[in-house]
Each structure stands twice: as C-alpha cells, then as structure tokens.
Backbone as numpy.savetxt, mean C-alpha at the origin, in Angstrom:
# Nx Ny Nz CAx CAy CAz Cx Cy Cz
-10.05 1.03 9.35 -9.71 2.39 9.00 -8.73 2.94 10.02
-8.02 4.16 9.62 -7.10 4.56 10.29 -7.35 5.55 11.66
-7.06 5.77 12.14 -6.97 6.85 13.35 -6.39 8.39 12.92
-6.58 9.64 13.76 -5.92 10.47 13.48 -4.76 10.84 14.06
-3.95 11.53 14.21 -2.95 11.87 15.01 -2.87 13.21 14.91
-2.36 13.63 16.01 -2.04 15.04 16.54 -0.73 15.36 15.68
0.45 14.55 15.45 1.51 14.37 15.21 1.07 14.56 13.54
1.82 15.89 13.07 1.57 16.24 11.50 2.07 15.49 10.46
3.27 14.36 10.50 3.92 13.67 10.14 3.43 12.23 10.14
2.84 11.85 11.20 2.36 11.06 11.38 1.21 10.72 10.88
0.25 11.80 11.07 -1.24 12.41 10.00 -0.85 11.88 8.47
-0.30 12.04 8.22 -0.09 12.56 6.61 0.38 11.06 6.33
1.14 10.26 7.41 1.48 8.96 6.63 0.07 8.05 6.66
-0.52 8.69 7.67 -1.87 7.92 7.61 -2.68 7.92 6.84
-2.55 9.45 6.34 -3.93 9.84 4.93 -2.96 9.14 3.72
-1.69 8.83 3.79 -1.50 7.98 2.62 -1.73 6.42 2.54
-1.87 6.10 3.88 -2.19 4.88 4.29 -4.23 4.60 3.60
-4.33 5.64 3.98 -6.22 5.58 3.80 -6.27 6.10 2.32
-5.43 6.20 1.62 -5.17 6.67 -0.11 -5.42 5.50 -0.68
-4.52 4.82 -0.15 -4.41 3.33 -0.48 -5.05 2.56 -0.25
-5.67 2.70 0.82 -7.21 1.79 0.93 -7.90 1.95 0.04
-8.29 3.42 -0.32 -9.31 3.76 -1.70 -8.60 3.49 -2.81
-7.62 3.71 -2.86 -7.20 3.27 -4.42 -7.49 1.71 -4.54
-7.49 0.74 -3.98 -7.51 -0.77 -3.99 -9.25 -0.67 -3.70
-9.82 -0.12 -3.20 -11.01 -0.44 -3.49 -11.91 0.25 -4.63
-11.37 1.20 -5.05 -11.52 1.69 -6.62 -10.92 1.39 -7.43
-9.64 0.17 -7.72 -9.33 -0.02 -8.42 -8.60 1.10 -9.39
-7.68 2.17 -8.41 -7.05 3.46 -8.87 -5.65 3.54 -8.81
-4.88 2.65 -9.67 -3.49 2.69 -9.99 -2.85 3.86 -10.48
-3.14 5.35 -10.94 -2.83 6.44 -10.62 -3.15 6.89 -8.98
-3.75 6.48 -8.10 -3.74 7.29 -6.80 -2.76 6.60 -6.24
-2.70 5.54 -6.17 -1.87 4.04 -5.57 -0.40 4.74 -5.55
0.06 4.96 -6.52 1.66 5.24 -6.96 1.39 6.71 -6.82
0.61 7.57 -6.34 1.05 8.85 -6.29 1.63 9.32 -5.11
1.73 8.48 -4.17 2.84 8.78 -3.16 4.01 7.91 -2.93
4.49 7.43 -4.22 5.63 6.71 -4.52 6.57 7.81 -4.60
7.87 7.59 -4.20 9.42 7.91 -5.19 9.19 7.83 -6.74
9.95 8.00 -7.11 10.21 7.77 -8.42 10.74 6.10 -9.08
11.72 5.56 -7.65 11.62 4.62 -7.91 11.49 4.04 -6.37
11.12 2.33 -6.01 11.02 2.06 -4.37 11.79 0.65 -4.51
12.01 0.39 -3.67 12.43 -1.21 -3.54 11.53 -2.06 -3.05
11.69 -2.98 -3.09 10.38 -4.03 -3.25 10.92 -5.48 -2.43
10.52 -6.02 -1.41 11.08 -7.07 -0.79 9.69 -8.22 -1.10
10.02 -9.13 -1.75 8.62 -10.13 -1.38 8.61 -11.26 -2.16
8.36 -12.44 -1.82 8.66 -14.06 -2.23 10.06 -14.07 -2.68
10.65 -13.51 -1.44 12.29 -14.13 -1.69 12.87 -13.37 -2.88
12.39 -12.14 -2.99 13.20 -11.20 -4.10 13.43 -9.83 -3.50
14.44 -8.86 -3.99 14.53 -7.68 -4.04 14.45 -7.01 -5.27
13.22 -6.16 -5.63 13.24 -5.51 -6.74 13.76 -4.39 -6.70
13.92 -3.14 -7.56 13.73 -2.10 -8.07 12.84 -1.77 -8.44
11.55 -1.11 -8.69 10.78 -0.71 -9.34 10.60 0.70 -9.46
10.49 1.14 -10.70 10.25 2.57 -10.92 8.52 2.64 -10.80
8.18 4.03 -10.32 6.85 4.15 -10.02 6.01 3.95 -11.47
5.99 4.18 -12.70 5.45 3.90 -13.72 5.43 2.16 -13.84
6.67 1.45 -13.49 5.98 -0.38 -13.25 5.17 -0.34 -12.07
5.30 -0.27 -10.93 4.35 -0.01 -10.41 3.15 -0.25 -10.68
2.71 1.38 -11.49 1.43 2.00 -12.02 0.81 1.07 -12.51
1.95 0.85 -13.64 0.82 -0.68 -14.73 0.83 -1.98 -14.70
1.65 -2.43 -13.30 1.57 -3.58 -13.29 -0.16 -3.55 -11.97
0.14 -2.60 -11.15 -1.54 -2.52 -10.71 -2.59 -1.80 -11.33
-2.53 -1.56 -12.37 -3.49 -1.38 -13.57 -4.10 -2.29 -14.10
-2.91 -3.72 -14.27 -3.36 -4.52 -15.14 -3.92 -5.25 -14.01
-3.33 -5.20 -12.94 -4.02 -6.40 -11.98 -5.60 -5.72 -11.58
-5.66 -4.48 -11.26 -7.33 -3.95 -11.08 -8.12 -3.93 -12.16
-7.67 -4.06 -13.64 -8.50 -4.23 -14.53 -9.18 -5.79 -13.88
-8.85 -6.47 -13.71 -8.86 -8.22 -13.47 -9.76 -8.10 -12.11
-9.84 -7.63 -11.29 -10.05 -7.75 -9.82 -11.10 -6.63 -9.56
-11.76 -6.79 -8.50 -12.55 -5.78 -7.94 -12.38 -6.03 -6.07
-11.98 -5.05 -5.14 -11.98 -5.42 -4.14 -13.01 -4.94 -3.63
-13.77 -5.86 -2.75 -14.51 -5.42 -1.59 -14.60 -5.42 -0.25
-13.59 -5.53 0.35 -12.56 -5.63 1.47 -11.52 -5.03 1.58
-11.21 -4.34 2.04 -9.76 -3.45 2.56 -9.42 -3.02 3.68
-9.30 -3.89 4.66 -9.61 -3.61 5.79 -8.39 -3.74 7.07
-8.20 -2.37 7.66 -7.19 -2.83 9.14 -7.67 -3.74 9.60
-6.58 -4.57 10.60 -6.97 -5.35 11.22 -6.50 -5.29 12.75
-5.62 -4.13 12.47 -4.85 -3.32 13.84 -4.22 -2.10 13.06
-4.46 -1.64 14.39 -4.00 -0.09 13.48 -2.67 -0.05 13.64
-2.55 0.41 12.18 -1.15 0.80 11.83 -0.45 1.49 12.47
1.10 0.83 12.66 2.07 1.79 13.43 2.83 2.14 12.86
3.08 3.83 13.25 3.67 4.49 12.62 5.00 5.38 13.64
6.30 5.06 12.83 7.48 5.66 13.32 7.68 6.50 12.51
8.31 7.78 12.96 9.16 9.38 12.75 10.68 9.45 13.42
11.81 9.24 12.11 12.61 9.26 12.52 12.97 10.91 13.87
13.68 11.20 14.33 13.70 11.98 15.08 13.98 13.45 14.16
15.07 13.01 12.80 14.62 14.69 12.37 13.97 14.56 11.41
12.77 13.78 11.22 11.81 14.09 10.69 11.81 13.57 9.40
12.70 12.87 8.76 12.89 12.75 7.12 12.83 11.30 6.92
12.52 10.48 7.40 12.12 8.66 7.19 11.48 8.63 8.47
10.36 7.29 7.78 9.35 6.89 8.87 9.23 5.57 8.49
8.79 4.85 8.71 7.95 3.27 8.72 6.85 3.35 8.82
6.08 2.61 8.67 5.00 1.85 8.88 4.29 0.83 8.80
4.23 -0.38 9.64 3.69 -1.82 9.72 2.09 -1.64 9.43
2.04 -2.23 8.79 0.15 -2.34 8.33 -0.06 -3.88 8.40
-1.26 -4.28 8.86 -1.92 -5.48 8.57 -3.37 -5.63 8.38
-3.89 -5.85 7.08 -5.09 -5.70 6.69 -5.48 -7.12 6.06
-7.14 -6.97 6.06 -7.52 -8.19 5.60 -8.26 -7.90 3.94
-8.65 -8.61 3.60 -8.90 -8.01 1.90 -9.76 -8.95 1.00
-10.72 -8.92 0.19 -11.47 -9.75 -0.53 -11.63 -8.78 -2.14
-11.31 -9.77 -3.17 -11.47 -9.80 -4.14 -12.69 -10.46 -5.14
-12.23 -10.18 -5.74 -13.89 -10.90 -6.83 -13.22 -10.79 -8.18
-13.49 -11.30 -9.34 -13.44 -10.95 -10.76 -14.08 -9.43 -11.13
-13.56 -9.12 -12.35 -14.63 -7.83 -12.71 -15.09 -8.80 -13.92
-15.72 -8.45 -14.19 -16.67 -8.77 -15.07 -15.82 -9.45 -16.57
-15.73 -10.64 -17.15 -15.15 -11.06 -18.12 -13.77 -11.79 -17.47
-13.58 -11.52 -16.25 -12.21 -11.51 -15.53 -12.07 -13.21 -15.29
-11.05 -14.07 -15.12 -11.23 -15.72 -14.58 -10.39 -15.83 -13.73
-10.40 -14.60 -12.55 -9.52 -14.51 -11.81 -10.80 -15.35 -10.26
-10.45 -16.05 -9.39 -11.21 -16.60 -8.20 -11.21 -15.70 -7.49
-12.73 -15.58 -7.02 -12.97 -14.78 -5.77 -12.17 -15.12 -4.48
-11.68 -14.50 -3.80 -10.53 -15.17 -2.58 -10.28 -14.10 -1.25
-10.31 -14.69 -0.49 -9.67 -13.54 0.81 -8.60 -13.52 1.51
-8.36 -12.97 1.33 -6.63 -13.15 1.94 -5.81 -12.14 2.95
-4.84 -11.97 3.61 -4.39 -10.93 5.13 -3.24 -10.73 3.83
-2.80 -9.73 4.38 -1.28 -8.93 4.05 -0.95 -8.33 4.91
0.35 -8.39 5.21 0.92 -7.56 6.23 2.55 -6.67 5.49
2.62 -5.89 6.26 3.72 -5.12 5.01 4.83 -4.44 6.21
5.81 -4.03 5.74 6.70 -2.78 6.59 6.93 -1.55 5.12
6.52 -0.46 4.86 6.57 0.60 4.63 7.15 1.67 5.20
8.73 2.28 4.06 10.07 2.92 4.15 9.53 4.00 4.21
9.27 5.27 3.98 9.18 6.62 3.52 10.45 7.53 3.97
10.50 8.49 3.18 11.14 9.39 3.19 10.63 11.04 3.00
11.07 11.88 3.65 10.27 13.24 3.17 10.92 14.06 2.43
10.74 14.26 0.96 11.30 14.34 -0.52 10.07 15.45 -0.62
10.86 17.12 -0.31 10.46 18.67 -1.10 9.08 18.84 -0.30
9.11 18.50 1.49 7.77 18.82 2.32 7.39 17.62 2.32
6.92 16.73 1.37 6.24 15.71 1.24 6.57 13.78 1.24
5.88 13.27 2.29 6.56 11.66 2.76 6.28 11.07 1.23
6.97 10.33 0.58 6.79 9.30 -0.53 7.42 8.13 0.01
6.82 6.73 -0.59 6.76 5.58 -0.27 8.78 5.29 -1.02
9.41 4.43 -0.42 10.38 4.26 -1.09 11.14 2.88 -0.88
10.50 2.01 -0.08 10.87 0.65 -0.02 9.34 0.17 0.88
9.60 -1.59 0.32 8.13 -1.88 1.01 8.80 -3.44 1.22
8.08 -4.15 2.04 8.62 -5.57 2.45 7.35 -5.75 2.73
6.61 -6.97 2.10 5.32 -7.57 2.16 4.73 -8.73 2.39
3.96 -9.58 2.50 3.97 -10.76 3.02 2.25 -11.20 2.54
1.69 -11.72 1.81 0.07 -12.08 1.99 -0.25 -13.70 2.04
-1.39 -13.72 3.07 -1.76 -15.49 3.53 -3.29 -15.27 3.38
-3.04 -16.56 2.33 -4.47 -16.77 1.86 -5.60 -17.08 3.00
-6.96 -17.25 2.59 -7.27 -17.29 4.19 -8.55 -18.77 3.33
-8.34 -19.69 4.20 -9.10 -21.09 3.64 -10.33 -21.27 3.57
C-alpha cells in the first residue's frame, strides 16, 4: 500500500495509484479508466499503442470478467515525480499480484510482478493517466 504525502500533487497521484489497486482487486474497469485521458499511449511487448479510454474500459472488463485478483500488492513504494510547474508527473510502481479464475473462467491461477512508468498530466485541476510503459514476469 501506498504512503501519504504532504505534497498535494503528489497525494492525489497516490490515491490514484491506491484506485487502482481496488479496481484490480474488485475487478472495476469503470474505476480503473476513470483517471485516464481520453486517450493514453501504451508501451509494452515491443509495441506502441494508442488507446482511447473506452478500449481500455472493455478490454479490462473482459479480462476481470475471466480473473479474480487476490494480490495487489507494492513491493516498494512508488515514486513519484512533479514536474516543477506542476502539470506532468511520473510514476514508477512495482507490485506483485495473484490471480485465480472466476468461476466458469479456464484462465490458470498464476502470480506474477509488474513493474510500470506512469505519464500524467494535470487536465482542468485534475492528474489523468496519459502514457504508461509496462513490463510483467511471471513468477515460477
């Protein structure tokens, strides 16, 4: 879990950081994408996407219908940068994570690390996610 910060900017990327923990462990692809852009870029197995926040939405819709997590877990706390006037930040996360089937699902129970770099930008008061570069290793 995350830490707090004094730093209001910093706070707020964190409570979206801990959004996202609950959304993946509720299986909540409306909370997940609610601090998206409209659209983000996407770096991962050797691609650059586009994605608008509605693919997004239902492509982790369809994957939490399938999955149930019971693991979501830091594994170091996340660091978080504030550009100096305030309007892009980063953030490196590395968490560990366990899955299961939901019920009817023939997906393998499995555990696996992810580690990410997370773009934001602050769009009308508020940070939204807007590029992500990701990385996950299965764990044996």
């Amino acid at each position: 879990m995350t830490t707090q910060s004094t730093d209001p900017d910093v706070a707020a990327l964190l409570e979206l950081h801990s959004r996202d923990r609950e959304a993946h462990l509720n299986g909540d692809a409306q909370l997940l994408t609610s601090g998206m852009a409209d659209h983000i870029w996407e770096a991962s197995r050797g691609q650059l996407t586009r994605l608008s926040r509605d693919d997004v939405r239902e492509r982790f819709a369809a994957y939490f219908a399938t999955v149930s997590y019971s693991v979501w877990d830091d594994l170091v706390q996340p660091h978080v940068a504030v550009s100096g006037d305030r309007t892009v930040a980063w953030m490196a996360i590395h968490i560990e994570a366990k899955v299961a089937p939901r019920e009817g699902g023939d997906v393998m129970p499995r555990g696996f690390d992810s580690s990410w770099i997370a773009t934001y930008e602050k769009q009308a008061d508020s940070w939204l996610l807007v590029a992500i570069a990701s990385s996950v290793a299965e764990h044996n």
